[in-house]
The first five atom37 places (N, CA, C, CB, O) and aatype in JSON, in Angstrom:
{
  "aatype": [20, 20, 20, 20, 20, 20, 20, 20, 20, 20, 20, 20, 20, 20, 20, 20, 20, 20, 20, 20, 20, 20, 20, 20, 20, 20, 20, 20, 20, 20, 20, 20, 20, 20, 20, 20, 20, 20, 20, 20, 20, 20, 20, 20, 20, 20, 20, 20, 20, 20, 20, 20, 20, 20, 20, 20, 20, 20, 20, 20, 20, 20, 20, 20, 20, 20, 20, 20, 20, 20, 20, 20, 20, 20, 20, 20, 20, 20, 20, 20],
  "atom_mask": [
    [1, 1, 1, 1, 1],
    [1, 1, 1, 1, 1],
    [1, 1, 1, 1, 1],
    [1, 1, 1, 1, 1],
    [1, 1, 1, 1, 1],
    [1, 1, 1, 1, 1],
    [1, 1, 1, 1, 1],
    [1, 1, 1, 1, 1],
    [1, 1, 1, 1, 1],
    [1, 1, 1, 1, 1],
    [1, 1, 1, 1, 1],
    [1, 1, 1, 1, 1],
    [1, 1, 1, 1, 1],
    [1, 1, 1, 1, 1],
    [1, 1, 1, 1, 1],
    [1, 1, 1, 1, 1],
    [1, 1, 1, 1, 1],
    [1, 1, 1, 1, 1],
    [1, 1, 1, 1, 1],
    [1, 1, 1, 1, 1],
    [1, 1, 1, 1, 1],
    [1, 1, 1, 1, 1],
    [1, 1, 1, 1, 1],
    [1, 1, 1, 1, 1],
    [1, 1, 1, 1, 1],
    [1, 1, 1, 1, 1],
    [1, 1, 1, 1, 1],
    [1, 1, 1, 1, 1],
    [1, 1, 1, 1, 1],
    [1, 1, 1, 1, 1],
    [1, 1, 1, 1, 1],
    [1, 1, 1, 1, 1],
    [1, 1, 1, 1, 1],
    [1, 1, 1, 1, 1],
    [1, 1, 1, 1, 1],
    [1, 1, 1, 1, 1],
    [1, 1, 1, 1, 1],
    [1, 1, 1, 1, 1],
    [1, 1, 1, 1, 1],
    [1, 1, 1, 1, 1],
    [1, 1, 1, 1, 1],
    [1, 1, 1, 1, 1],
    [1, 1, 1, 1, 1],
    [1, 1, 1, 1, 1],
    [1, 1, 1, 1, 1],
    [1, 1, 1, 1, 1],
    [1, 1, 1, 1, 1],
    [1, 1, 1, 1, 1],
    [1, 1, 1, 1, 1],
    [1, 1, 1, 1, 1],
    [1, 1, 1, 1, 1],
    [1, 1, 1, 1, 1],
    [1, 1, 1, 1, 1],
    [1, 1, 1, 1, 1],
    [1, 1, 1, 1, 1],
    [1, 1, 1, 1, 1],
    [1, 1, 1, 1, 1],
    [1, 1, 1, 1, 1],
    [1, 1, 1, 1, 1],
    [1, 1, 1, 1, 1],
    [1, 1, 1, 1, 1],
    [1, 1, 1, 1, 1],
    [1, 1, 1, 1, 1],
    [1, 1, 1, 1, 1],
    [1, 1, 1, 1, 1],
    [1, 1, 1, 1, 1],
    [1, 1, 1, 1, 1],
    [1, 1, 1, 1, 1],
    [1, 1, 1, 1, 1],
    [1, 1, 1, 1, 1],
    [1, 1, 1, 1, 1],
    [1, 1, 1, 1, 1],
    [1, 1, 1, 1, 1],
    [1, 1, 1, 1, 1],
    [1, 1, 1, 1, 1],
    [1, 1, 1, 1, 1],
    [1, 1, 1, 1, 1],
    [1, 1, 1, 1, 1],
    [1, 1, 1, 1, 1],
    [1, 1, 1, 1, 1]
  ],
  "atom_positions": [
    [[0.82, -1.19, 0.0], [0.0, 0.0, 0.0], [0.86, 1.26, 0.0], [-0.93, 0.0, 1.2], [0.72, 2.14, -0.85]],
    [[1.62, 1.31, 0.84], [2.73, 2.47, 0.8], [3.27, 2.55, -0.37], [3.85, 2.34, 1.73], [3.53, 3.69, -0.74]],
    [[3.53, 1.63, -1.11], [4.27, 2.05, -2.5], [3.47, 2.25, -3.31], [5.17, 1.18, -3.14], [3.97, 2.99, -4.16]],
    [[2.35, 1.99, -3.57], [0.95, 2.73, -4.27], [0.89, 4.17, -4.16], [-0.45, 2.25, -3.58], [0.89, 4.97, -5.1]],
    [[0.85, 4.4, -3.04], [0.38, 5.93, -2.28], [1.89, 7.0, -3.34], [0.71, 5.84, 0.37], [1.88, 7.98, -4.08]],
    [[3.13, 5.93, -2.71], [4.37, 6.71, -2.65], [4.67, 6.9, -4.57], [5.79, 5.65, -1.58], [5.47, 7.78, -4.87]],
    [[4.25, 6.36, -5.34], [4.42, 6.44, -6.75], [3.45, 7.4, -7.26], [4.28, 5.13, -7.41], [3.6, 7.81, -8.41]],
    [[2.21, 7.92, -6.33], [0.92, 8.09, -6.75], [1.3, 9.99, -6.54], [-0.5, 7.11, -5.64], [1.09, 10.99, -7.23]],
    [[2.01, 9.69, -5.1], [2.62, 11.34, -4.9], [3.94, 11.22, -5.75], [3.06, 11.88, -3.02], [4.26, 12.41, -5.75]],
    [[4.4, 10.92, -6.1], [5.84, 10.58, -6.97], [4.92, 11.32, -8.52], [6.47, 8.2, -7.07], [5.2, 12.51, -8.67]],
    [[4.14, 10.88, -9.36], [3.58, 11.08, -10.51], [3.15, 12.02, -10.49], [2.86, 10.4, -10.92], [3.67, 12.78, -11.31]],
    [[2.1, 12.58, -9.7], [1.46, 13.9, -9.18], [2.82, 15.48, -9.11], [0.78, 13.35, -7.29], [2.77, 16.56, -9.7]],
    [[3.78, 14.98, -8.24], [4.66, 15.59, -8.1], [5.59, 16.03, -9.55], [5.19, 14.89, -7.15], [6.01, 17.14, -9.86]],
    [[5.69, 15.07, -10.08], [6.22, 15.2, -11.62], [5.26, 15.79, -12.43], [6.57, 13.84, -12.31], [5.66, 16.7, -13.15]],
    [[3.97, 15.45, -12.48], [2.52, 16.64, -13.26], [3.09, 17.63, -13.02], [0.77, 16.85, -12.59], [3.66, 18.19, -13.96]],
    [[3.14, 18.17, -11.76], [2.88, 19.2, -11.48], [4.44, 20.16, -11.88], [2.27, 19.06, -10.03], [4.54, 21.27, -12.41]],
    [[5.04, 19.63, -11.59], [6.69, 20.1, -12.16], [6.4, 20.57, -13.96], [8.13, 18.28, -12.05], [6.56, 21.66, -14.52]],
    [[6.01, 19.49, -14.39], [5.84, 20.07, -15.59], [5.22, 20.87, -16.25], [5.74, 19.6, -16.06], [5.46, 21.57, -17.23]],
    [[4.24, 20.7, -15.51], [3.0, 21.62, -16.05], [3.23, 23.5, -15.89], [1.5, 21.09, -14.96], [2.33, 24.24, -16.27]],
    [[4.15, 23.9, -15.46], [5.22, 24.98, -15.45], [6.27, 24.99, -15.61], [5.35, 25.48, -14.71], [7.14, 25.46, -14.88]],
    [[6.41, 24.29, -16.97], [7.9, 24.64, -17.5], [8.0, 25.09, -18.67], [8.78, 23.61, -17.56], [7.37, 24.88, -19.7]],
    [[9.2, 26.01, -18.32], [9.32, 27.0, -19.33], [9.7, 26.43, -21.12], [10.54, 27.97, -18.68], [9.54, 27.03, -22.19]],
    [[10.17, 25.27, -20.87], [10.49, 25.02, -22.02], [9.01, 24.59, -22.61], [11.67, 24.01, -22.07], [9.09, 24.87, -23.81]],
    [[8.0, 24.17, -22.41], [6.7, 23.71, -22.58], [6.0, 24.94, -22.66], [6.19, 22.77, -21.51], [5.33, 24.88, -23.69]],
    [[5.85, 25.91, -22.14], [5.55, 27.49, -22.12], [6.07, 28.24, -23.68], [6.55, 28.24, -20.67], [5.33, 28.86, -24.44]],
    [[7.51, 27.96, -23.86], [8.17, 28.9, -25.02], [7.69, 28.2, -25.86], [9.72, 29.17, -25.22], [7.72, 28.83, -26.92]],
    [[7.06, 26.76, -26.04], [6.73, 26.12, -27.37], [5.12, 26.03, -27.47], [7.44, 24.58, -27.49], [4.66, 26.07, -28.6]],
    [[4.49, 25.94, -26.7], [2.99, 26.11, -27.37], [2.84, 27.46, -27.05], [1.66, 25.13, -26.75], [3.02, 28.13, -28.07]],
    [[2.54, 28.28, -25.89], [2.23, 29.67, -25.7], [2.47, 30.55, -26.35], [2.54, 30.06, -24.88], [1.7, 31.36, -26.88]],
    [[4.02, 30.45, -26.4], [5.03, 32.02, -27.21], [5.01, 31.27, -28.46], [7.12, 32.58, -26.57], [5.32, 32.03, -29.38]],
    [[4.77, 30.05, -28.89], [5.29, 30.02, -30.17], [6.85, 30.28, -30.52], [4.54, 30.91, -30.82], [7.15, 30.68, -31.65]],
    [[7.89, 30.04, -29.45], [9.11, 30.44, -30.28], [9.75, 28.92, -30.6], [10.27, 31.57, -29.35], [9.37, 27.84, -30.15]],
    [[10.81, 29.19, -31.5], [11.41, 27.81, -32.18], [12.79, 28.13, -31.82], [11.17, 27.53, -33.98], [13.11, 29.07, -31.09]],
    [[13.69, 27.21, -32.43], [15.44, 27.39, -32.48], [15.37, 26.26, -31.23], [16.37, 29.37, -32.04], [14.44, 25.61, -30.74]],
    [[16.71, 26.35, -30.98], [17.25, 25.27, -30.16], [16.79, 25.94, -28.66], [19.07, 25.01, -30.41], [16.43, 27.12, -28.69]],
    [[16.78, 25.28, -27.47], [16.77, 25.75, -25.9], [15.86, 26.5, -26.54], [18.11, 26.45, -24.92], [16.26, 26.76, -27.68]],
    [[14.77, 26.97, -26.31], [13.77, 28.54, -26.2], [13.52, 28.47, -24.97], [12.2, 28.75, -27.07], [13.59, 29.54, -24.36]],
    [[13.08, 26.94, -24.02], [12.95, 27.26, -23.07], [13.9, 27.72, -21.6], [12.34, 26.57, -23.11], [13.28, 27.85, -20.55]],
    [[14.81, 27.85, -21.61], [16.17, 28.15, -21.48], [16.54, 29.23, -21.68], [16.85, 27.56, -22.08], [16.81, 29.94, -20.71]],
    [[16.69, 29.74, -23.05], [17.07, 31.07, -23.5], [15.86, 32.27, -23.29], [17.47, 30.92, -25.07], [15.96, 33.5, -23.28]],
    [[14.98, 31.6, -23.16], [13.72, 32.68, -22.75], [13.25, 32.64, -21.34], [12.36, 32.39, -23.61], [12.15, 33.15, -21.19]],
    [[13.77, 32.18, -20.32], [13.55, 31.43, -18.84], [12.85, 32.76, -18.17], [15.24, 30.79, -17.88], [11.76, 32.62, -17.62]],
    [[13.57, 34.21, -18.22], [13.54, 35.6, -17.74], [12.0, 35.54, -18.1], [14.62, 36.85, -18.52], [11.13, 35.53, -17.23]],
    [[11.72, 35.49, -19.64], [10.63, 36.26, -19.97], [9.32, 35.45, -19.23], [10.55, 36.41, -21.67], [8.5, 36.06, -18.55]],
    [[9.24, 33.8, -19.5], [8.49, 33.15, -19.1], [7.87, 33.69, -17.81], [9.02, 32.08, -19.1], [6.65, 33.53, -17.74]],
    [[8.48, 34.31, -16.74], [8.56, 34.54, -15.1], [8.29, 35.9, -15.14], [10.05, 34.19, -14.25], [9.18, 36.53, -14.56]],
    [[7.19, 36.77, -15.71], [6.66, 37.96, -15.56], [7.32, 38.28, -13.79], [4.81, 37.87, -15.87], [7.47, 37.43, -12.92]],
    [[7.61, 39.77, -13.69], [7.71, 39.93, -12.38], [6.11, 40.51, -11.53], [8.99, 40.98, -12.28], [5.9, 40.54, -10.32]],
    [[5.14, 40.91, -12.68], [3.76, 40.87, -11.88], [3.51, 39.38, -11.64], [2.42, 41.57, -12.76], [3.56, 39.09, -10.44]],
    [[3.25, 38.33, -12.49], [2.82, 37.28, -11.79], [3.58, 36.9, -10.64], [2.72, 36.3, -12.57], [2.76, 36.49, -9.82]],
    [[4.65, 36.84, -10.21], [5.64, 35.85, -9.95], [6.15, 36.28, -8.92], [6.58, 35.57, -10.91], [6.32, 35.55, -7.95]],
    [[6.61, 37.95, -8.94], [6.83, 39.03, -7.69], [8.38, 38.75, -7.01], [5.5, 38.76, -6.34], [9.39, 38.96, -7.69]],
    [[8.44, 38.45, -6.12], [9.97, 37.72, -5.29], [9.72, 36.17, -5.74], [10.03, 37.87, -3.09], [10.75, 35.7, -6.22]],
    [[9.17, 35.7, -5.72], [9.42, 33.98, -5.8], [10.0, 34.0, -7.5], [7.53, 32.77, -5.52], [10.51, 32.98, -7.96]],
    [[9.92, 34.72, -7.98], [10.09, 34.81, -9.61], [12.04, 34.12, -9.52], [9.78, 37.08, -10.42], [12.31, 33.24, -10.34]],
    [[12.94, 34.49, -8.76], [14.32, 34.64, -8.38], [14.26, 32.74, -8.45], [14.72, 35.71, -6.6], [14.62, 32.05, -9.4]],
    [[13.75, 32.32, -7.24], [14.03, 31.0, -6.65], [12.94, 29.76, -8.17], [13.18, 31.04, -4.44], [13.25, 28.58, -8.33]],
    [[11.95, 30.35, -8.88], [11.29, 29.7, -9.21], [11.71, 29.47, -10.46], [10.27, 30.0, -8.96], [11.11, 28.59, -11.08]],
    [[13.09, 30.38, -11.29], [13.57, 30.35, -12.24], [14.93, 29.37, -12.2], [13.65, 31.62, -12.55], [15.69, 28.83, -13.01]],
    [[14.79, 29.48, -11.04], [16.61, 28.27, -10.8], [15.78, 26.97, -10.53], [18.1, 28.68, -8.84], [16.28, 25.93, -10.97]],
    [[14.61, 26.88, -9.89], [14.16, 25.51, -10.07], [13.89, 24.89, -11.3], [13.13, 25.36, -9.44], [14.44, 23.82, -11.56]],
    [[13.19, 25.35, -12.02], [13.02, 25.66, -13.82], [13.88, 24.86, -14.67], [13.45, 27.24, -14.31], [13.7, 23.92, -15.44]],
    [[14.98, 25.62, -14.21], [16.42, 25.76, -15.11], [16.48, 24.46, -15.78], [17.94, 26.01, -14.18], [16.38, 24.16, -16.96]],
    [[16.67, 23.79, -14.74], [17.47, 22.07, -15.26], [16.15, 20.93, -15.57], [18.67, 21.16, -13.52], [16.43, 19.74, -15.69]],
    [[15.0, 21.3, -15.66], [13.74, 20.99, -15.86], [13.39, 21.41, -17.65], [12.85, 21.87, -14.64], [12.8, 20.82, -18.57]],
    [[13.75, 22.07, -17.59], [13.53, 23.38, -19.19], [14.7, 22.21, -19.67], [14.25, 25.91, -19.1], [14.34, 21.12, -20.13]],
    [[16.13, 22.58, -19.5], [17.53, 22.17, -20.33], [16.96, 20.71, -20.51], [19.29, 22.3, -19.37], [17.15, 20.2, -21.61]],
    [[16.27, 19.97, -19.53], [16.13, 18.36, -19.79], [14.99, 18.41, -20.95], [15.58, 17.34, -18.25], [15.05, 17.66, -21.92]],
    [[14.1, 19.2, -20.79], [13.36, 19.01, -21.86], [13.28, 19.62, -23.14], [12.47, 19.07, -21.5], [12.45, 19.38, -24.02]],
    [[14.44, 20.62, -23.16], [15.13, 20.89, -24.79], [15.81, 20.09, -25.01], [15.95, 22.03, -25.16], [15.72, 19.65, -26.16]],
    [[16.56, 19.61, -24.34], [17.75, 18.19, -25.02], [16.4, 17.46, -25.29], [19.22, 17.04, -23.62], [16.27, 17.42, -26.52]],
    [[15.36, 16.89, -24.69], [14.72, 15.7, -25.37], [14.08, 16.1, -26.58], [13.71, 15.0, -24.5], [13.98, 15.4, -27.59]],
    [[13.6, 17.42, -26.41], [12.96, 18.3, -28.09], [13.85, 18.7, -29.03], [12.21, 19.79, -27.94], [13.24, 19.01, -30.06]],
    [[15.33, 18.87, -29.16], [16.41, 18.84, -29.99], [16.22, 18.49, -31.29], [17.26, 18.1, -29.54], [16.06, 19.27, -32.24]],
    [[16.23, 17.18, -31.31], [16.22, 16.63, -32.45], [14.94, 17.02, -33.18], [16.42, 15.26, -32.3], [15.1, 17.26, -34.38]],
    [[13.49, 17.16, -32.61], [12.5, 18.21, -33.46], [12.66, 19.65, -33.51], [11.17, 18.13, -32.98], [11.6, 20.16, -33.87]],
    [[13.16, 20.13, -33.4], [13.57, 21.48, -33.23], [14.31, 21.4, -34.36], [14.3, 21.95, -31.91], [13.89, 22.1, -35.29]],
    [[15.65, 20.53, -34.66], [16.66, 20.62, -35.72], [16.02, 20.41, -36.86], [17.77, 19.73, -35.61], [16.71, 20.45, -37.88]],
    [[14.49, 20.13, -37.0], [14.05, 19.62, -38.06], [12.83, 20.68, -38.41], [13.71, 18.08, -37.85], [12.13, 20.62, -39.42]],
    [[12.75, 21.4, -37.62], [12.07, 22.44, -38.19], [12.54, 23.75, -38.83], [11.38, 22.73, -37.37], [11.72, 24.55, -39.28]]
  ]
}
């Protein structure tokens, strides 16, 4: 039962990571292309009205979340 529960907050926890990332943001929202957008655009993604002080800490969490998921979009990116 515990490992049910513990995979169940494990998956949830990963939704939710993604579901604000910038690299996923720069490609359907902004529409931008090229290699990294989500990465190279990390600043813009993080309005300082929405985001305010947490904008600082919520862009370094981001970071290596975004870079993992331009390396996996790379190879479609090179092909557009």
């Amino acid at each position: 039962m515990k490992t049910i529960v513990s995979k169940s907050f494990f998956c949830a926890g990963i939704l939710f990571l993604i579901s604000g990332c910038s690299s996923l943001k720069s490609r359907n929202v902004l529409n931008q292309g090229g290699s990294y957008p989500g990465v190279r655009n990390i600043s813009e993604n993080y309005s300082k009205a929405d985001w305010g002080a947490a904008r600082v800490p919520a862009m370094i969490i981001d970071l290596p979340f975004s870079a993992a998921a331009d390396t996996l979009a790379l190879p479609f990116d090179a092909v557009k």
